[in-house]
Every structure is written in C-alpha cells, then in structure tokens.
N, C-alpha and C positions, 0 to 999 in steps of 0.2 A: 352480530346476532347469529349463532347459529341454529341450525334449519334443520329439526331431525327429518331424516329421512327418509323417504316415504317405505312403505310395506313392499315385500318382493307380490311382483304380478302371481295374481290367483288365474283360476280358470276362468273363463265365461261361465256368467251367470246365466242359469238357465231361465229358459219362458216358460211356465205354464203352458202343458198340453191344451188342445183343444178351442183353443181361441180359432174364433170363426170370423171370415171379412166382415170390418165396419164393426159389427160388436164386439170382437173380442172375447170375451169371455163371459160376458154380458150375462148370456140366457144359462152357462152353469151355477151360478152368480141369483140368478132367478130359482133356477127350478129348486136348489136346496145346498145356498150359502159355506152351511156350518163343513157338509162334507165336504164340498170344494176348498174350504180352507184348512183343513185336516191335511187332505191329500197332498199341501204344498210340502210339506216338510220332506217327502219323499224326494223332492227335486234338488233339495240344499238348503242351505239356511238362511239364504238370500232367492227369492225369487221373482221375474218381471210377470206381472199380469198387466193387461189390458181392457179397458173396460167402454167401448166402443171408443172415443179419440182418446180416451184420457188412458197415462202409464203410469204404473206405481208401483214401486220396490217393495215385497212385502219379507218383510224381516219373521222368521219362523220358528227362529231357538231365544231360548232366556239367554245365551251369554250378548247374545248382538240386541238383543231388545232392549237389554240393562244397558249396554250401551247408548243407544238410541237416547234412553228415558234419561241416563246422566248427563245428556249437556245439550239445556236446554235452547243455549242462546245458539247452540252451532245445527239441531234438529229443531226449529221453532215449529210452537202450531199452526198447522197452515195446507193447504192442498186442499182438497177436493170438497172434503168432508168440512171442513172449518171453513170454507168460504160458503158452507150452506147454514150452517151451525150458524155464525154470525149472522145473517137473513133475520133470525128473529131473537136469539137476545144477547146480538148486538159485542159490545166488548167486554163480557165479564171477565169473571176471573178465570172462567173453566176454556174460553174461546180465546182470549187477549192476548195477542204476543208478549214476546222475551223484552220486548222495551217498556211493556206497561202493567207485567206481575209482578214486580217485586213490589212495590207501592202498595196495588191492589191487593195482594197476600196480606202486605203488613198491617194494612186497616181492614180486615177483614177478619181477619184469625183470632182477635179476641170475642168475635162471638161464637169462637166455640172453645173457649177458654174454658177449663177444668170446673172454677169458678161458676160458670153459668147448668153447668150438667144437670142439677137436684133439681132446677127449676124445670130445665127442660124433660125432668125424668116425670115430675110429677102432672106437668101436661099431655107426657106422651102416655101415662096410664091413666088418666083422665078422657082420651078421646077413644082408647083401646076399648074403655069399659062401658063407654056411651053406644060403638060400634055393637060388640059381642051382644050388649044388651037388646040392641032388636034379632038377633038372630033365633030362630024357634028351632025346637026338638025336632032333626026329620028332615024338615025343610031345604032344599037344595038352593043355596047363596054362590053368587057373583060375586067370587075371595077377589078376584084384582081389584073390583069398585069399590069392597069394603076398605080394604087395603089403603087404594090410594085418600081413601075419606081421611083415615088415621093421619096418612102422611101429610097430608095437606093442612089436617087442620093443625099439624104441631108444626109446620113450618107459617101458617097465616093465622089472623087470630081466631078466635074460636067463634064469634058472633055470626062468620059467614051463613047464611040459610043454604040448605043441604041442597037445592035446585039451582044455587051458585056453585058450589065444589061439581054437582055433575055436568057442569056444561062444560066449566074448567077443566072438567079430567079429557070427557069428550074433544074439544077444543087441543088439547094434549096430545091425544092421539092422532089426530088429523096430523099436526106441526110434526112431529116427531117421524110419522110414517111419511110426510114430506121430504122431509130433510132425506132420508134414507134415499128413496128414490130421486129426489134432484142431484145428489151427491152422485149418480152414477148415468144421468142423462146429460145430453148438451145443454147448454145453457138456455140456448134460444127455444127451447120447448116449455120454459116456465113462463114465457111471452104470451102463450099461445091462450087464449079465454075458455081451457074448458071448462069444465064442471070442477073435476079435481083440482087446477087451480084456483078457481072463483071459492070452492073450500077449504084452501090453505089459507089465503089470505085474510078470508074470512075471522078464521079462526088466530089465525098473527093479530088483528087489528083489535079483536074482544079480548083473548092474553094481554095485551099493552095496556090496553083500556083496565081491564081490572087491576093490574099491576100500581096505576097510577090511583089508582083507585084506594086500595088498601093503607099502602102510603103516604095518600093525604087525610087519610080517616087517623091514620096510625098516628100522623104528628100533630092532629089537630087535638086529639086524648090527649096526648104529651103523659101516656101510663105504658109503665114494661108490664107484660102477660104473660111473659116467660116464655115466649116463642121464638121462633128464631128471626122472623122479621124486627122482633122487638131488639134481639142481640145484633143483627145486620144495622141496622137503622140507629144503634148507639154506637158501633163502634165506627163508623165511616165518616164521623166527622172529625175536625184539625186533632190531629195528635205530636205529641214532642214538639211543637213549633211550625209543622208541614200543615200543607191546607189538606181539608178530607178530600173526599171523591163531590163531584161533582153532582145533580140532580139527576142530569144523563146515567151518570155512572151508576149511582144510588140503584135507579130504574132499571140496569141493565146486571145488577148484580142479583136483586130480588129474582127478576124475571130468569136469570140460570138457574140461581137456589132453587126457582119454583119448579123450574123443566127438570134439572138433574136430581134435586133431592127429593123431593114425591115420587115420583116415576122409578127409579134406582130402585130402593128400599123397599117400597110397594113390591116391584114385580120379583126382588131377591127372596121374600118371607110369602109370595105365593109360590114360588119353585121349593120353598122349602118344608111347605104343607103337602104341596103337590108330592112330594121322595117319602115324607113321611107318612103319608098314610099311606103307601104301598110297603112301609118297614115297620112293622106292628113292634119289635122289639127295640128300635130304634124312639117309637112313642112311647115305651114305655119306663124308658128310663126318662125323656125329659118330660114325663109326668111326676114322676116319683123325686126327681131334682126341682122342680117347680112348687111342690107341695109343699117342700122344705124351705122353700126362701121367698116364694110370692103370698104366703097363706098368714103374713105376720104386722100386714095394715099396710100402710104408705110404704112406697118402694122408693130405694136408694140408691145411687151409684154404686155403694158398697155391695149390695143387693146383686147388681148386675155381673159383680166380680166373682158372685157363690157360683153364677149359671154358667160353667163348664162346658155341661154337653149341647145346652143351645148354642152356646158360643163355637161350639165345631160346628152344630150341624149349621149353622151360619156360612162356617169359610166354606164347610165342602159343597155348601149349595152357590156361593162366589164361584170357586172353581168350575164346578161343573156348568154353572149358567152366568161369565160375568155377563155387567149389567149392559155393557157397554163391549160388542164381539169384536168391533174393528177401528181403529182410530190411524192416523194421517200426522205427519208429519213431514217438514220441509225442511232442505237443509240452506243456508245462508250462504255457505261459502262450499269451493272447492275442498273436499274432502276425501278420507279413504273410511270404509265400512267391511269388514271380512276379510281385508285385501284388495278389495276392487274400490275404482277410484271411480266416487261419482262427483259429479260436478253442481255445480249452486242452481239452486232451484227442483232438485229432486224430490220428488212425491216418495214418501217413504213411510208403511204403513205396517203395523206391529197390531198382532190380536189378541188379545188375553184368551179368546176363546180356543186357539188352536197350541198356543204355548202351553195351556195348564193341561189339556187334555194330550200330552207328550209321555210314554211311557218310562222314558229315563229320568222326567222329573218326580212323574206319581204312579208309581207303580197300579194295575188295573184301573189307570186311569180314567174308563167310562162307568166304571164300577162308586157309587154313593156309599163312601167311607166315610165316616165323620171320627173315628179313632186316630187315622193321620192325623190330625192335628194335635193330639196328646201329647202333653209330656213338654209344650215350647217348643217343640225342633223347627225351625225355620225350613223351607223349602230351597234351593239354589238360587241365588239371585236371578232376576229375571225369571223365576220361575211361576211367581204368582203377581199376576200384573191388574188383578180386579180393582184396586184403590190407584192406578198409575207408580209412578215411581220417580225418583230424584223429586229435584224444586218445585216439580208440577202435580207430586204426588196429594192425592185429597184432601183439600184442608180439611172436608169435613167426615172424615174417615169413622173418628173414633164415636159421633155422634152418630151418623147412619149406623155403626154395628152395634151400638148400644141400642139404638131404638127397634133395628131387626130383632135383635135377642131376645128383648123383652116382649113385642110382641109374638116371636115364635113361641116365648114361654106360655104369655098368658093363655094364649089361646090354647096350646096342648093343655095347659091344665086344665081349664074347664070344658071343654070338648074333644070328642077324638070325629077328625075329618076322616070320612069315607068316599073315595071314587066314585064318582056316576056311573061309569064305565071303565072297559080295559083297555077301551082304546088308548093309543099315545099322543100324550100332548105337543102339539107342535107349537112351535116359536109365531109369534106374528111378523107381519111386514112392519119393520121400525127400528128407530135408530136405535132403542134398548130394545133389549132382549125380554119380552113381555112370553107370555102363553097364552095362547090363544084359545079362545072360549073356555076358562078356567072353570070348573062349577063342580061343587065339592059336597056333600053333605055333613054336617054337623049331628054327634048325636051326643047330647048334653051327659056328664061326667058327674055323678052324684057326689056333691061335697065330703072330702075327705076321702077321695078313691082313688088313689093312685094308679091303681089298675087300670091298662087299656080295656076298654070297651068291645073291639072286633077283634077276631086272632086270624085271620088272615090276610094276607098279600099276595099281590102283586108285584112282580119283579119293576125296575125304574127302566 
C-alpha cells in the first residue's frame, strides 16, 4: 500500500490575541462573540483559541471549511459544543456521529421528500394566516414569539393550545441559551444547584415530557396532518428490509426537528423583517412579487418557485445572520489540515458566521444585498456554510427555506413592518442566533396595494 505523503511543514499556527490566565479568551467571547470571530481571519486561516481549559482549532476561510465539512467520518461531530448539544436531544440526526448518520439520514429524508412539500406548504399557510390574523393596525408585536408559533405548529400538530407552544418556546430558550454557556464553562459547574441550572433542567425534563407526549397522541390517531411530525413518525419505521429507528431514537429525533427547525427558521424570517423594514425599496419589490403569486387562493410549491426576490432576501438574511455562528468538530485520526498536522482528538471549529461575512467571498460583505443572489451564481465553496455541507449538509434545507419564503412573502404582502426605534438589534445569549427583544410594528397594507406604506429607512 502506498502512503501519500504527508504535506511540506507550514508555519505555526497562530493563537488568538488576548487570551487572558485560566480564561482564555473567555471574556472577548462574552463581551461581543461575532467581532472576536471576525477578527480571527486576520491571524490565518487556521487559528488556536482558548476558552478557559478547553482549545479549539477555529478554521476561518471557505477553502479549509469545505474541507472540514467534506469528510465527515475523519472531522466527526464532537467537541465541546456537541457534548452539550447531546444533554438534551440526545442522538439525533443533527448531533449523532459518523457511525450512526447514515441509517438515520436514510430513514429520515423521506419526510422531506418532494412528495410530501403541497402538504406541508398548505399547513405552513394555514398557521401563517391564523398567526397575522390576530395582529392589529399599529399595534407593536413580539415577531420571534409570533414566528416561532408558525414554526412550531407546522412542525407539531395543530391541536397544541397556544399556552402549550409558549411554554415550549420559553423552555427553548432556556435549553438553547444553556447549551451556549455550558459549551464554554467547565463541566463541574453544571453540578453546581443554582438557579440557572435548577432552569435548565427544568426546562430539558418539560421538552422530553411533551416530546413523548405528542408522539403518543400522534400514534394513538394513527392520522397524517401533513406536518412534519406526521412525515418523521412515517418515515422511521423498517424500510427495504432494515429495522426503523428505535422509540429512543423516534424521541431523540422529533426532539432535534423541534430544537433545530422551529428555532432556525423563526429567528432567519425575524432577521429578515428586521433588514427589511429599514429597506423601504427592498419591501417594495417583495410586495409587488407577492401580489402576483400569493393573491390567487391556495399556495403551491410551484408558487414558492415564482418568489425570487424573497428567496434572496432569504439567503442574504442566512448569510448575514446564519442560524447556527459556531459549530465543533473532532477529528478521529491523525491528520493534516492547511499543512499543519494535527493529531486525533482535535476540537476543530468552523463559523458560517465569520466565513460569509469575508470580503473576498461577498463583496461589501456587512452591507444587506439581496441581488447577490440573482442570476444562480453560486458563491465559492465553503463560502456559504448556513445549511452545513457535505453528508451532514441539512436534510431539511429545502423545507426550512420554503417555509421562510413564504412566510417572509405573506407577511410583506399584507403588512409593512416598521421599527420601534433606531436602535441596533443585538444577537441574544444562544446557541442560534436569535434578536434580542425584537418588536416591530405592523401597519396593515390595504388589499391590492402593492405599494409600501412608509418611505423611509434606516440603514441595517
């Protein structure tokens, strides 16, 4: 057998300025994440950060990220962030190693099969419309709570009572702003009984509890709702001759769908109200494309293919806010990455947040362009890393941006959101990238008006 040979020696990779004793880099990390990860690229395309005991490779250009993302058995899920991720749900498909995704992909991916989309397009404009419908002329609304209503109830069935979905979401945000913060303390401080852990687990044990909940309401019906539980929950049992997934697994799969796809989606189509109502000409073209393809009854997949420029203003609100800023990766074996040779058990961690906002992949890259995207032109591999990439890449990609789109449309069409203030929206503490105290006014769009409603803006 021969043994290609390894890479000529690169230089030393550098450290991240500013790491301070015992934390490391901890408190730049705190005070304001997104800039500290910006700034690494200035150091190389490989660089060590530290984050009080724990060290991790953070990969900074799309050509070594694509790398990363293409092999998945030799960079498995694993490190910091995925040993806290698993805490609560467990080994789905989005947390489960390189020995137990392919199975799980493969019984999983038909429920989001081509096939099932019309059903799920007509339940996601079914909760859209229930939502908008309590919203009043004027009124300043809670876009993530509304948001995540939507999402939730096209991923669970519809019957949930509304004092269910907000505990759920609540509960949500607890676990999620958990995870973030365990992921970068010592272990033995999740030991400790304060308040905020006594709220985590809290809120893990009511997540599980309703998880097993739905799913025994779900098979005692033995009826599909066109939801996605209802697509999960058919497609996970024996297929080809193989056994399904397991009751564990079942449970452990819903309970990711629930964390990842509610949450994602939700906080993608609030960042993406949020840009557009500071871009009056921006609303006023996906009014004027909405008019034309949502004003003609029941909506279609084919429907979703008309919507263009929401479908931009979609990726460039991905790019500019993915859902998901930092993820972790382990490597299995002795390897080489850049030139430099690391060795088995490496934390190795890749951001969509700081690769998209790079100026050689998207030119004015902090600038809300939604015309980049015209025309099909792909971005550089590794360039746009919001849905993951290679074998790990989203199974449910093409579902979350159908259901952003449509809600970004419906809602531009029948209202134009206006800023509370000028202030700037900050990011919350969490494992996605949410906005913090989001709150938006709606001022209702008289049928058949293409026309934005406000003519001025705000810069993003």
């Amino acid at each position: 057998m021969i043994r290609e040979p390894a890479p000529p020696p690169a230089a030393t990779i550098a450290t991240a300025p500013g790491a301070l004793p015992l934390l490391g880099h901890l408190v730049a990390l705190v005070r304001d994440k997104f800039d500290f990860l910006r700034t690494l690229s200035a150091h190389g395309d490989l660089v060590w950060v530290h984050i009080g005991p724990w060290r991790a490779l953070v990969v900074t250009g799309a050509e070594l990220s694509h790398e990363v993302l293409r092999d998945d058995r030799l960079f498995d899920k694993g490190g910091y962030l995925f040993d806290r991720i698993r805490e609560t749900g467990g080994n789905g498909l989005v947390s489960c190693a390189h020995a137990d995704h392919r199975r799980q992909r493969r019984l999983v991916r038909p429920s989001f099969h081509r096939d099932r989309l019309p059903g799920y397009v007509r339940v996601m404009s079914g909760q859209i419309d229930a939502v908008l419908g309590r919203w009043r002329d004027g009124e300043v609304v809670d876009v993530l709570a509304d948001m995540k209503t939507i999402t939730a109830r096209t991923m669970l069935p519809g019957g949930l009572p509304a004092d269910v979905i907000g505990r759920m979401s609540e509960d949500m945000n607890v676990v999620l702003a958990g995870v973030a913060w365990r992921s970068i303390l010592p272990k033995g401080l999740d030991r400790v009984p304060t308040p905020a852990n006594r709220r985590y687990r809290r809120a893990q044990d009511r997540l599980r509890a309703l998880v097993t909940e739905v799913i025994a309401d779900h098979r005692a019906s033995d009826t599909d709702h066109d939801d996605l539980l209802s697509g999960l929950l058919a497609s996970c049992g024996p297929r080809d001759g193989a056994p399904g997934l397991s009751d564990a697994e079942v449970h452990d799969q819903v309970l990711t769908f629930l964390l990842a796809g509610t949450e994602t989606t939700a906080n993608v189509v609030c960042w993406a109200l949020h840009l557009v109502s500071r871009h009056p000409e921006v609303e006023r073209r996906l009014r004027a494309e909405a008019s034309g393809v949502l004003d003609g009854g029941d909506v279609t997949p084919d429907d979703l293919a008309r919507l263009a420029v929401a479908r931009n203003v979609v990726l460039e609100t991905l790019r500019l806010y993915p859902p998901i800023f930092l993820l972790t990766r382990l490597t299995t074996r002795d390897t080489h990455l850049g030139g430099h040779a690391l060795p088995a058990g490496t934390t190795v961690a890749y951001s969509p947040y700081a690769v998209q906002r790079r100026a050689e992949h998207f030119p004015d890259p902090d600038d809300f362009v939604p015309d980049r995207w015209d025309g099909g032109q792909e971005p550089p591999r590794g360039a746009f890393l919001a849905f993951g990439g290679g074998a790990r890449r989203c199974v449910g990609d093409t579902f979350g941006l159908a259901e952003a789109t449509l809600m970004l449309a419906t809602i531009t069409l029948r209202w134009s959101m206006r800023p509370t203030s000028d202030d700037e929206v900050r990011p919350a503490t969490s494992l996605v990238l949410s906005p913090r105290a989001l709150r938006l006014r709606p001022l209702a769009v008289p049928s058949g008006t293409p026309e934005t409603l406000h003519t001025t803006g705000a810069s993003a």
